[in-house]
PAFI-540366 format. One record per residue (C-alpha): residue in three letters; z, y, x. Coordinates in steps of 0.02 Angstrom, whole numbers, padded with zeros to 5 digits, always signed. Each point is the difference from the previous one (the first is absolute). Layout:
N
ALAZYX;...
% end
This chain:
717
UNK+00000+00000+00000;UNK-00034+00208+00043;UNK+00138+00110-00004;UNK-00047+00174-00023;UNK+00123+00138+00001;UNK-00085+00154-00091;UNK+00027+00169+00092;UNK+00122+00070-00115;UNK+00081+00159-00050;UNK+00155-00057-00037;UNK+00101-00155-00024;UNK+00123-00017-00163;UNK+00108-00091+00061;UNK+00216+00009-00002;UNK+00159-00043+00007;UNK+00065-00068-00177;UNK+00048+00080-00171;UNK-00151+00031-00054;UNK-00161+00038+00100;UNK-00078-00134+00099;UNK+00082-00126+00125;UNK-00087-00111+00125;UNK+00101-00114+00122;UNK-00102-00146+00078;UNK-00149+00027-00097;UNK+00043-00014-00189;UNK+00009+00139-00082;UNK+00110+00053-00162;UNK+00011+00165-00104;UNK+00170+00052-00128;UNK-00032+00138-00116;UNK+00088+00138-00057;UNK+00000+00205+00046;UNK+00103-00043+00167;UNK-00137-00107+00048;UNK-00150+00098-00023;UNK+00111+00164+00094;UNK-00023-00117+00122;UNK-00187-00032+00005;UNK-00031+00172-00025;UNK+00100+00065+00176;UNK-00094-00148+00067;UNK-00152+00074-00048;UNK+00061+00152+00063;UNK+00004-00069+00164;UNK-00159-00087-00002;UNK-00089+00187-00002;UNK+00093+00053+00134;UNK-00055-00170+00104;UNK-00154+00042-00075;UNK-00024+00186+00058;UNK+00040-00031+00190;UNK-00162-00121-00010;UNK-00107+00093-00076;UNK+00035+00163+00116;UNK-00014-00123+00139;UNK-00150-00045-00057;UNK-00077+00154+00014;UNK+00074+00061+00135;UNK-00051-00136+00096;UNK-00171-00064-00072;UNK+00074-00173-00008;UNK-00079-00093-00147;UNK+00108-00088-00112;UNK+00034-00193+00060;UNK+00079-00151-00102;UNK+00059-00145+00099;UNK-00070-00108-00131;UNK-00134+00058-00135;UNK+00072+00045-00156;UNK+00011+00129-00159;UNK-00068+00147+00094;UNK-00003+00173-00085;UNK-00197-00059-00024;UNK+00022-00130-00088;UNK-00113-00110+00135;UNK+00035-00072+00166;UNK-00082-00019+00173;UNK-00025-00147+00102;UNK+00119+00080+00135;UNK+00103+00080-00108;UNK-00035+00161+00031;UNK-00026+00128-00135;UNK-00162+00093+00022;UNK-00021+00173-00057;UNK-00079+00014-00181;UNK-00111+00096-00064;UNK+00103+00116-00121;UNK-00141+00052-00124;UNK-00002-00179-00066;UNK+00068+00031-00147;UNK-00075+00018-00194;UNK-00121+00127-00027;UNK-00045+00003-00184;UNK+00094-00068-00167;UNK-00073-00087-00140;UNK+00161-00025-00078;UNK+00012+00051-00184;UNK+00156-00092-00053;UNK+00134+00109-00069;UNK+00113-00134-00030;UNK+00042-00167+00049;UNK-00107-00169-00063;UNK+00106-00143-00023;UNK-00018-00168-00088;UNK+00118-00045-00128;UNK+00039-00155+00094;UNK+00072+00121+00160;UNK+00082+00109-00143;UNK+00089-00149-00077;UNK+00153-00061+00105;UNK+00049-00141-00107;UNK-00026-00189+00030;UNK+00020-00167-00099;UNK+00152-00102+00080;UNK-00115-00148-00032;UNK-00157+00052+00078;UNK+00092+00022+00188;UNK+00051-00071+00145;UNK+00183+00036+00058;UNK+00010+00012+00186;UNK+00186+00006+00093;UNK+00029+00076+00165;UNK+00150-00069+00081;UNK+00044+00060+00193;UNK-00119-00106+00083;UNK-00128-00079-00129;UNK-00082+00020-00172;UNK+00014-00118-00131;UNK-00087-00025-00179;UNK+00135+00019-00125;UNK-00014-00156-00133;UNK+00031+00062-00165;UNK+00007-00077-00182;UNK-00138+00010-00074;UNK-00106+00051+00111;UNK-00124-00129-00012;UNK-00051+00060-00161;UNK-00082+00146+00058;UNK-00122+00048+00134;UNK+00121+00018+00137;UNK+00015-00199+00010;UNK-00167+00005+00038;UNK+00001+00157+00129;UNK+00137-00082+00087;UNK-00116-00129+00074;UNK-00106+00160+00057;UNK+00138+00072+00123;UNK+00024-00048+00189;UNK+00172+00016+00044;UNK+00035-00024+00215;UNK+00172+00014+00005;UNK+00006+00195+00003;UNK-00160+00038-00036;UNK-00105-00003-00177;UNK-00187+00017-00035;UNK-00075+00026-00161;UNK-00158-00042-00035;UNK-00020-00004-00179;UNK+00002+00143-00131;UNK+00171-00024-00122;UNK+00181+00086+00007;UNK+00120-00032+00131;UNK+00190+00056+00004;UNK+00083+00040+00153;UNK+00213+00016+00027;UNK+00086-00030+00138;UNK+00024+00044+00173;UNK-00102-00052+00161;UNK+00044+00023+00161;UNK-00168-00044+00091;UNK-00130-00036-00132;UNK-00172+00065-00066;UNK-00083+00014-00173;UNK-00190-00018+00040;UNK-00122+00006-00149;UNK-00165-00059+00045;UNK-00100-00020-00175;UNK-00183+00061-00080;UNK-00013+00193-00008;UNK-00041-00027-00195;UNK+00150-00103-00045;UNK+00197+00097-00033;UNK+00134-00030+00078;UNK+00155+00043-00058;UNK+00147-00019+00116;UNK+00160+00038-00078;UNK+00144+00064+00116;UNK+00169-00032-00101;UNK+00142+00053+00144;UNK-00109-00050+00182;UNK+00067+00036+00179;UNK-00148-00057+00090;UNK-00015+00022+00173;UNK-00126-00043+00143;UNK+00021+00028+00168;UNK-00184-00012+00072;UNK-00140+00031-00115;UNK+00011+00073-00198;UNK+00150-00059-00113;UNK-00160+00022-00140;UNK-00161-00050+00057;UNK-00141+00007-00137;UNK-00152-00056+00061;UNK-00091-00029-00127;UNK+00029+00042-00213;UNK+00021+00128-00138;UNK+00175+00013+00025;UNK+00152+00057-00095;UNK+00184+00012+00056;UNK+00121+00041-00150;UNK+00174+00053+00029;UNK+00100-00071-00131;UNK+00113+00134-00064;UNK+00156+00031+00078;UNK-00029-00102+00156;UNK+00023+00054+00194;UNK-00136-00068+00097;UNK-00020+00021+00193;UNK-00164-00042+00109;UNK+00019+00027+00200;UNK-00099-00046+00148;UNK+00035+00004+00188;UNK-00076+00112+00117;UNK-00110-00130+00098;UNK-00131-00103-00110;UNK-00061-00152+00092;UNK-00178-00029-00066;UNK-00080-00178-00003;UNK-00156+00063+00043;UNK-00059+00096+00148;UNK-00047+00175-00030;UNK+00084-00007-00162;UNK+00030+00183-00070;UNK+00066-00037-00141;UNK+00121-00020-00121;UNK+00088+00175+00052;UNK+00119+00024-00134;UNK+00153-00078-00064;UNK-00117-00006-00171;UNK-00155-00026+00017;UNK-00146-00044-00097;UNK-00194-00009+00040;UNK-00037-00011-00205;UNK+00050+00097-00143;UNK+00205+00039-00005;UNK+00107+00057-00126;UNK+00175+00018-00034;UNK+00084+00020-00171;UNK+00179-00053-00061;UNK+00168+00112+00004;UNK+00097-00077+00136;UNK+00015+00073+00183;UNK-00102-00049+00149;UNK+00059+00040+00157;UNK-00138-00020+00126;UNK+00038+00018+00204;UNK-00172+00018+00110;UNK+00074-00038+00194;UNK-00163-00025+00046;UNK-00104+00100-00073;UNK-00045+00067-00196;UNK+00098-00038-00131;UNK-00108-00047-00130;UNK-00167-00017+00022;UNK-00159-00039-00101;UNK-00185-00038+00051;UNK-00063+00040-00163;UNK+00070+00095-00165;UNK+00205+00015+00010;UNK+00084+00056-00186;UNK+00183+00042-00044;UNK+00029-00013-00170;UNK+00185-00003-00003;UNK+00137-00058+00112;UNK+00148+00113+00158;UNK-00071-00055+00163;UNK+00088+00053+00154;UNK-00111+00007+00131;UNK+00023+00004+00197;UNK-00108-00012+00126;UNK-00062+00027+00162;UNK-00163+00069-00037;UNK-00074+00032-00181;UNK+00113-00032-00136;UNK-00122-00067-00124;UNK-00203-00011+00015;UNK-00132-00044-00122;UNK-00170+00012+00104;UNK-00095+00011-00159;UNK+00118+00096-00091;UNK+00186+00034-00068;UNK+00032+00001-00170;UNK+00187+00032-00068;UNK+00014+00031-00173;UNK+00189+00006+00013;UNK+00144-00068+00084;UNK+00143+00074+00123;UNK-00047-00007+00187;UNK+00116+00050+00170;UNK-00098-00012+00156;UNK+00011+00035+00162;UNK-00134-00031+00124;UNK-00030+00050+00196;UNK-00191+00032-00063;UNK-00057+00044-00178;UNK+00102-00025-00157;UNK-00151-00068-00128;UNK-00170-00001+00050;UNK-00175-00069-00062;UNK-00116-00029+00176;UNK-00175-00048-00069;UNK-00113+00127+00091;UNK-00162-00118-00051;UNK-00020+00016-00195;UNK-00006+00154-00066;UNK+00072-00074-00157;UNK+00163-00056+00084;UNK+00142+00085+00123;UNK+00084+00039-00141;UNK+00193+00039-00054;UNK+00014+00048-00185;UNK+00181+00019-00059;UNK+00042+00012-00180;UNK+00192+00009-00004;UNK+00158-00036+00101;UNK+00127+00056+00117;UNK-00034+00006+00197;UNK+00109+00038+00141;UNK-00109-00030+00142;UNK+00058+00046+00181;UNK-00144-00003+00114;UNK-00042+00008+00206;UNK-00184+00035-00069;UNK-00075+00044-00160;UNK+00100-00046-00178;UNK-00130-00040-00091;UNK-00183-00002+00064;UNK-00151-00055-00078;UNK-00199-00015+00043;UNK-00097+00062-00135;UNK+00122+00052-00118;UNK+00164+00052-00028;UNK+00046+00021-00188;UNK+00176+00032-00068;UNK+00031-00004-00178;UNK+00199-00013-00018;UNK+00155-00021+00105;UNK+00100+00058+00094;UNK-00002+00008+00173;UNK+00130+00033+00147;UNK-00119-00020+00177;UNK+00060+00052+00166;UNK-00114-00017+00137;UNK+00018+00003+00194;UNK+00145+00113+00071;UNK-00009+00081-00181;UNK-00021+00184+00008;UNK+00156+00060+00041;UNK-00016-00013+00199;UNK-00190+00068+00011;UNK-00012+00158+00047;UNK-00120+00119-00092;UNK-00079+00158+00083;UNK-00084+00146-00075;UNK-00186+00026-00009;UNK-00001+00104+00169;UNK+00053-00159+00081;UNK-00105-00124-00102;UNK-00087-00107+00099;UNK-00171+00033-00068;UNK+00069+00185+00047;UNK-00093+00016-00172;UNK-00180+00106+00032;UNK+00087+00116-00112;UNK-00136+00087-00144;UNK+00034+00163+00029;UNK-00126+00130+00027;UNK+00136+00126+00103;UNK+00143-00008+00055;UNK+00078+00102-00160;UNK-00120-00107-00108;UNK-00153+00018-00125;UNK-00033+00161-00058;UNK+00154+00057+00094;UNK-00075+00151+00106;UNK+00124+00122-00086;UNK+00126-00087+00051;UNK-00058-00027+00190;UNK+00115+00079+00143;UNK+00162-00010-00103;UNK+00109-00124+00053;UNK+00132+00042-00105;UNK+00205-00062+00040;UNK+00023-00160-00032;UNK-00182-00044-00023;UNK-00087-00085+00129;UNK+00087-00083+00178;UNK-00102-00075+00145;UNK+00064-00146+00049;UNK+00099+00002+00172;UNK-00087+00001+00162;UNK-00212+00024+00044;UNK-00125-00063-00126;UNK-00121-00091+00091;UNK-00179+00044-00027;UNK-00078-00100-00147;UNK+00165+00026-00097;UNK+00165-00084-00024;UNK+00011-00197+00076;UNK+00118-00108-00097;UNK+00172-00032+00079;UNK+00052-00142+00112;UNK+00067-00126-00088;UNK-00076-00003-00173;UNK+00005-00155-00089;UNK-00171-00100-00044;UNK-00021-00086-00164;UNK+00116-00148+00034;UNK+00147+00110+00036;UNK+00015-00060+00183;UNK+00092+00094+00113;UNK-00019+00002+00219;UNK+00126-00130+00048;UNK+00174+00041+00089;UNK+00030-00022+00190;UNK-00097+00062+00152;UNK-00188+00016+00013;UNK-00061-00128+00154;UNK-00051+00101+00156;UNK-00185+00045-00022;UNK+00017+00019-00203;UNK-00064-00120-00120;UNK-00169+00003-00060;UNK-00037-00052-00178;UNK-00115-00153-00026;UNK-00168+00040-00074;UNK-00097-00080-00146;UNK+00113-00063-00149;UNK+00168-00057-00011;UNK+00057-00183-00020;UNK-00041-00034-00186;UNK+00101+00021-00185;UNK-00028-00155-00098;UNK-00118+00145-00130;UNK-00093+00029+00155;UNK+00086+00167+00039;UNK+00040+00055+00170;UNK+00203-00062+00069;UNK+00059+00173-00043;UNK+00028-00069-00177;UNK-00025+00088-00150;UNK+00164+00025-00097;UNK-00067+00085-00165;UNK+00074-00039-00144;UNK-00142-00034-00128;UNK-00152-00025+00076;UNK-00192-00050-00035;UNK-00152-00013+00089;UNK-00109+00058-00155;UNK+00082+00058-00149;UNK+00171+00029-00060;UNK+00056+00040-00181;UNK+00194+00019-00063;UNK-00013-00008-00174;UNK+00201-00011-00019;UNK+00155-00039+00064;UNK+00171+00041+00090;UNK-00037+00034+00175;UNK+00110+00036+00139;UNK-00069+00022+00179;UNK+00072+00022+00180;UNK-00149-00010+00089;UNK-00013+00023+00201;UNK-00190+00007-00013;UNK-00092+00062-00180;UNK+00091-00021-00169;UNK-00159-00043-00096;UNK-00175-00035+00100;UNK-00177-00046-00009;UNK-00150-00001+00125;UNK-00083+00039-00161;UNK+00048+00096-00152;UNK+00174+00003-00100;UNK+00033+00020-00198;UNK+00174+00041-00065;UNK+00000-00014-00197;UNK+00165-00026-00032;UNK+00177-00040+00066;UNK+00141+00090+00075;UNK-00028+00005+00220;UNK+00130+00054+00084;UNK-00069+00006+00211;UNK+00095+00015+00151;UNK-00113+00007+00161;UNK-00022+00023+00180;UNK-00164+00049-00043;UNK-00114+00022-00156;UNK+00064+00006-00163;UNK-00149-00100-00077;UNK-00152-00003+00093;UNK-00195-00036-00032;UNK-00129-00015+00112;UNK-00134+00042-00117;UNK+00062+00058-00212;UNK+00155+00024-00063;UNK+00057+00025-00180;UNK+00143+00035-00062;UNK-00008-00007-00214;UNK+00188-00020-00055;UNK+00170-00079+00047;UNK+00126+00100+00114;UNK-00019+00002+00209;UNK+00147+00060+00066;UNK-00040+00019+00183;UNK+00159+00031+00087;UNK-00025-00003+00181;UNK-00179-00029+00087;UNK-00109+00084+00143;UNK-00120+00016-00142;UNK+00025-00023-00171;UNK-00177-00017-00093;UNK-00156-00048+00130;UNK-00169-00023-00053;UNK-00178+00046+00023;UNK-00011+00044-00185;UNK+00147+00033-00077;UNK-00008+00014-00213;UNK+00149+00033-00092;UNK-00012-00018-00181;UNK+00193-00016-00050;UNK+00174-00041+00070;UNK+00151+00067+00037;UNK-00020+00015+00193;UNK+00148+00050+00130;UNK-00034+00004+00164;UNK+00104+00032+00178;UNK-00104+00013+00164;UNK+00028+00033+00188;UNK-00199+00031-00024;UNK-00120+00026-00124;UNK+00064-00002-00183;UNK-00193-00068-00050;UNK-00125-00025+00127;UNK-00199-00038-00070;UNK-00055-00056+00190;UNK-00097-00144+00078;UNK-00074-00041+00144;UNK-00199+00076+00003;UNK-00143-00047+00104;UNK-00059+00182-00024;UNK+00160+00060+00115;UNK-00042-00002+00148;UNK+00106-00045+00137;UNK+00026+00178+00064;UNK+00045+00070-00161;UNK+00136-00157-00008;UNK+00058+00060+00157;UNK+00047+00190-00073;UNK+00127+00008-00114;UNK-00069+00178-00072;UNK-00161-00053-00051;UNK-00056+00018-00155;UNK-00047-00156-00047;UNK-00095-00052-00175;UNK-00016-00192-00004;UNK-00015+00007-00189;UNK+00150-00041-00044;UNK+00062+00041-00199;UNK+00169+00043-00087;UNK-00001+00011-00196;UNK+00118+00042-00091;UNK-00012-00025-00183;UNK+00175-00043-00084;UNK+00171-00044+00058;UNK+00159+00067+00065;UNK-00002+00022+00158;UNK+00139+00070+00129;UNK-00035-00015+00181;UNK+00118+00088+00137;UNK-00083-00029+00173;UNK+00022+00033+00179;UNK-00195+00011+00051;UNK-00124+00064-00133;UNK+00037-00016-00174;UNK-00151-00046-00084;UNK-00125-00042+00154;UNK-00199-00044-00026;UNK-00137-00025+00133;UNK-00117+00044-00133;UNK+00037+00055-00176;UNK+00161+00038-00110;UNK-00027+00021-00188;UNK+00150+00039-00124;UNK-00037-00015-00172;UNK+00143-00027-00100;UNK+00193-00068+00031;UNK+00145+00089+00060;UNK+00019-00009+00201;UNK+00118+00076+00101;UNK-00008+00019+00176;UNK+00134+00032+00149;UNK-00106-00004+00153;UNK+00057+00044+00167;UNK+00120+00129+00109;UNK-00099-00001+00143;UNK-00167+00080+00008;UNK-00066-00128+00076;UNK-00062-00092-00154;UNK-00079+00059-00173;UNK+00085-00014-00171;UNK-00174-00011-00067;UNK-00125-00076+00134;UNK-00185-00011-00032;UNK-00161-00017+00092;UNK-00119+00047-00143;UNK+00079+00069-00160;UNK+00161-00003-00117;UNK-00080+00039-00154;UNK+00124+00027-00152;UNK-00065-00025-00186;UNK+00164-00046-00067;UNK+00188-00058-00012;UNK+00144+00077+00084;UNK+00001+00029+00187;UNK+00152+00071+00088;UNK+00019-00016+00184;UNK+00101+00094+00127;UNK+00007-00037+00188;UNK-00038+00100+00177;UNK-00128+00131+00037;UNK-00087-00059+00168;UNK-00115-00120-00096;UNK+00002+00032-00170;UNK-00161-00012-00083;UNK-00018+00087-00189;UNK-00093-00083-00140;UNK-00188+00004+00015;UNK-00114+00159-00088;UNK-00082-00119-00095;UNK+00157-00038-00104;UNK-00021+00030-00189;UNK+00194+00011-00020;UNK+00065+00160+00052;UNK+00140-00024+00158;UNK+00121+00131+00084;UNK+00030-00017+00167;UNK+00167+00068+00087;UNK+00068+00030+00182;UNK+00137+00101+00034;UNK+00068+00068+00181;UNK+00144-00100+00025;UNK+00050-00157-00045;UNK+00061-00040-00158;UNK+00161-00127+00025;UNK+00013-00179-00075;UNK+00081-00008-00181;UNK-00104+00147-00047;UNK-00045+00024-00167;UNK-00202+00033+00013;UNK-00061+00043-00210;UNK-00151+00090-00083;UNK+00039+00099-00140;UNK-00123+00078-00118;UNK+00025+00185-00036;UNK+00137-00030-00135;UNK+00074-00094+00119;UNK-00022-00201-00073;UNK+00016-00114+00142;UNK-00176-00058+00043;UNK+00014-00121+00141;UNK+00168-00042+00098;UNK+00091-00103+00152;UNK+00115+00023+00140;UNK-00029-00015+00165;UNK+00018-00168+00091;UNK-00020+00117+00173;UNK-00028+00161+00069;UNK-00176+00068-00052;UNK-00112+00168-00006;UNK-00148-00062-00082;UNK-00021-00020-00180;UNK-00142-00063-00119;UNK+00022-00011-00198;UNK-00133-00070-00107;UNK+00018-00013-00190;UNK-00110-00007-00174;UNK+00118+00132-00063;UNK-00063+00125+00133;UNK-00148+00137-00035;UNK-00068+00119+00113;UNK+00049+00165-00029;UNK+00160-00044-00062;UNK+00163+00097+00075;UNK+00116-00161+00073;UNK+00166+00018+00094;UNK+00033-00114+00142;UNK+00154-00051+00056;UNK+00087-00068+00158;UNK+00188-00012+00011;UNK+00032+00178-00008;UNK-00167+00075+00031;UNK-00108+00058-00125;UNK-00190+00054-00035;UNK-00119+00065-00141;UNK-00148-00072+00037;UNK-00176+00007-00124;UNK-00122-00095+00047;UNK-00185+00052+00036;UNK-00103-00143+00057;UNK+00016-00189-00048;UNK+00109-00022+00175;UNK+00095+00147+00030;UNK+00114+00040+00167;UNK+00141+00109+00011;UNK+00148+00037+00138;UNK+00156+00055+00010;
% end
């Protein structure tokens, strides 16, 4: 036999009371909250153990090496063992998904069985046994009985029928090895299965169905060294795992421990109708290549690599997670729930923490961003701004300390890459270290070993159509390559970096995003909001519409100042929207149009940013606009606005906790906010406002009559 060892994040394993124990090779697991405090510090320190290899790794150029071939974060293995760099666009593309909920038979809905129709199977210590039970020869298990191989601790079915499971195994394996077309049902009524080298549940072949009967405890472990039978065996690689059809239904409690690898994992379509399942493991907590379907159930995992994840890059048709209902508390070393070709959520609720979490990544401010952010202004006081040019009024805009380099601000040292990895501790080797070139040792999704940590994630599209959700994200709350769709739901994000982020569309048509800390907190190339109640807190731009252009050249990348068009949109049409950010407020490489809702904007301090930021227009037809930031890069609302806007900037600084209002001339409140910061820069926009009008503006104590004359109209004081 092959031993293989897979190159692991982590290893769950402990001391007792809960958690997982190994001593000489068999491994046990106790429940209970103690226990699974436990696994959760040991998971803690498998990402430290975890870190110092992967900085080593690219401080050193050192490809990643297993002793043995094993579950590599590829999926695949090498003849030497060595885990060659993949390429990291191999991923879905396009999505011909239409389901918007989940299909399943009424034979993996129902979780009932006849007594007489089964086979009872007994696990005791060291051996399985077939139970003999009156009258069972007057059903169909008397005749399935004669259809089950039973090797002392091992069992292989072979036939399609029920087959009930209690009991507890210390070394032993359930292998089903029938006809994809026939169902098996395989009933676990109170199993502690373990096996020490290969899976505890080995399905190789069968439409199969585990039920948990109701209020049973059922435990499934394997060891962290499978010995294959065949050379160059890569699989199984879970503690479930199944190259046919899975699902599981029932309401009793599976605990499942992946030492070696996954959890649970399934070739083709994986379902959860009902069911808790407690889930560790060392790298994915549960995969479905095809796809993940949960229609409801409760689910705890923790995983040193994805939470729940659908890996068919192939079919356009598959890679895909659809969730209906249920409660999830997934904490993750990578992504909590990732999916191919689509990511749909109808219902649930949702508690994900990913990597580090957010709570030891340090944001910076647009000035510092590593993009340094081509900027889109057209001066240095912004569009339109010439009246304003030469006044750098007190507390409007500070250089940053020391000499600007020519070309503009470079980033920091020290700024953490999409991964969240930080330069290791200790001294630098004499001469320095040289990063290696070319592409990291591989993810298992084909991603580069600084591993993504996002919290929802898809390749191709992503649609919340409900749900509870509750994210501590080190990388991206929400995040496709592709385009993102919130209908619904109630999101509450905190981030080391975006907020939610699309690579090409997002849409955001209902539910409530509460953003709470991010670097960004809405990304996308076009950005449409069409309703919402929208919060957002950022240590950069409130919403950015940006992407990456082959019409920029590399020179205008290279100057932060440029003003750079890529074509970019921002539409706002509906919604409530508050954003209070540290870079620009509302930021476009293109175009931002405001046409109705009620959005309020706190940009920055410093005049180093914009509170609205634009490369081509900012064109206001409707809804209510107030924002209030800094001077330096302020740009006003376009000329080709058809709702009339008053624009304000007053010598000094007007102190956070301000009271900043409109009033008309018989002095009804108009518009209205406080402060978040100090600002001197002002812009109201508002149905209710006419040109020609007589309007008094207010800010803490300072006061001005102002009538308007033009569709945008500036005043000082």
């Amino acid at each position: 036999m092959q031993k293989r060892e897979p190159d692991r994040n982590l290893r769950t394993t402990g001391d007792g009371s809960g958690g997982v124990v190994v001593i000489k090779g068999v491994a046990e697991m106790n429940t209970g909250n103690e226990g699974r405090q436990r696994i959760k510090k040991r998971l803690e320190l498998g990402k430290m153990e975890t870190g110092k290899r992967k900085i080593l790794a690219v401080l050193l150029g050192v490809l990643l090496i297993c002793t043995m071939s094993g579950c590599r974060r590829d999926g695949g293995e090498t003849e030497t063992g060595i885990a060659k760099a993949a390429d990291t666009s191999s991923h879905a593309s396009v999505s011909t998904v239409t389901l918007t909920e989940g299909k399943y038979s009424e034979e993996k809905l129902d979780d009932t069985w006849d007594e007489n129709q089964a086979v009872y199977l007994c696990l005791e210590n060291d051996k399985i046994t077939i139970e003999e039970r009156t009258g069972l020869e007057k059903g169909d298990g008397a005749a399935l009985k004669d259809k089950v191989e039973v090797t002392k601790s091992t069992v292989v079915i072979k036939s399609a029928g029920t087959y009930v499971f209690s009991g507890t195994l210390k070394d032993g394996q359930i292998i089903v090895d029938g006809d994809k077309e026939e169902t098996v049902r395989l009933v676990f009524n109170g199993v502690s299965l373990t096996c020490t080298s290969l899976a505890p549940v080995y399905l190789k072949g069968g439409n199969v169905i585990i039920t948990l009967t109701e209020g049973t405890e059922n435990t499934l472990l394997d060891g962290s060294v499978y010995e294959f039978e065949d050379e160059g065996a890569k699989e199984p690689k879970a503690a479930v795992f199944s190259k046919d059809d899975l699902t599981f239904n029932g309401t009793g409690t599976l605990h499942v421990i992946g030492n070696y690898c996954h959890g649970i994992q399934c070739k083709d379509d994986l379902k959860f109708i009902s069911g808790t399942y407690i889930i560790s493991a060392v790298n994915d907590g549960i995969v479905g290549k095809d796809s993940v379907s949960i229609r409801d159930g409760h689910f705890t995992i923790e995983s040193g690599d994805d939470g729940i994840k659908a890996s068919n890059t192939e079919d356009s048709d598959k890679g895909y997670v659809l969730i209906e209902n249920g409660f999830f508390q997934i904490m993750a070393d990578g992504d909590g729930i990732q999916a191919e070709t689509l990511l749909r959520i109808n219902g649930g609720d949702f508690e994900i923490t990913t990597g580090d979490g957010s709570q030891n990544v340090k944001t910076v401010s647009v000035m510092h961003s590593p993009d340094a952010r081509q900027g889109s202004k057209t001066g240095m006081l912004g569009d339109k701004g010439a009246e304003m040019e030469g006044q750098i009024p007190e507390g409007g805009m500070t250089p940053p300390e020391g000499d600007i380099p020519e070309g503009g601000m470079t980033p920091p040292k020290g700024d953490i890459p999409e991964g969240g990895m930080a330069p290791p501790e200790g001294d630098i080797p004499e001469g320095g270290m040289t990063p290696p070139k070319g592409d990291m040792p591989a993810h298992e999704d084909g991603e580069s070993e600084t591993v993504s940590t996002k919290g929802l994630k898809s390749y191709v599209e992503l649609i919340i159509a409900g749900g509870e959700f509750n994210l501590d994200t080190q990388d991206d709350g929400i995040h496709s390559n592709q385009n993102v769709t919130v209908q619904g739901g109630s999101i509450t994000v905190s981030t080391g970096d975006d907020g939610i982020h699309a690579e090409k569309t997002l849409i955001v048509d209902g539910g409530s995003i509460d953003i709470q800390k991010s670097y960004e907190g809405l990304e996308g190339f076009d950005i449409v909001i069409k309703d919402g109640d929208i919060k957002i807190e950022a240590s950069d731009d409130g919403i950015n519409a940006a992407g990456d252009s082959e019409a920029v050249t590399e020179e205008k990348k290279k100057d932060f100042m440029a003003d750079e068009d890529q074509g970019a949109s921002m539409t706002i049409n509906g919604g409530i929207i508050y954003v209070n950010a540290n870079g620009d407020g509302l930021d476009a490489n293109g175009d931002i149009f405001i046409d109705g809702g009620e959005v309020t904007v706190h940009g920055p301090a410093d005049g180093g940013n914009g509170t609205l930021d634009y490369a081509a227009s900012c064109r206001i037809t409707g809804g209510t606009l107030v924002a209030i930031g800094s001077i330096g890069m302020a740009q006003k609302p376009s000329e080709d606005s058809t709702q009339v806007s008053l624009v304000f900037q007053t010598d000094k600084a007007i102190e956070a906790g301000a009271v900043i209002s409109l009033k008309d001339k018989e002095g009804n409140t108009l518009a209205e906010t406080v402060t978040e910061k100090t600002a001197q820069w002002f812009a109201i926009s508002s149905p209710n406002l006419s040109v020609g009008e007589e309007y008094i503006f207010c800010a803490g104590t300072a006061e001005k009559e102002v009538k308007p004359t033009q569709t945008v109209s500036q005043f000082s004081f």
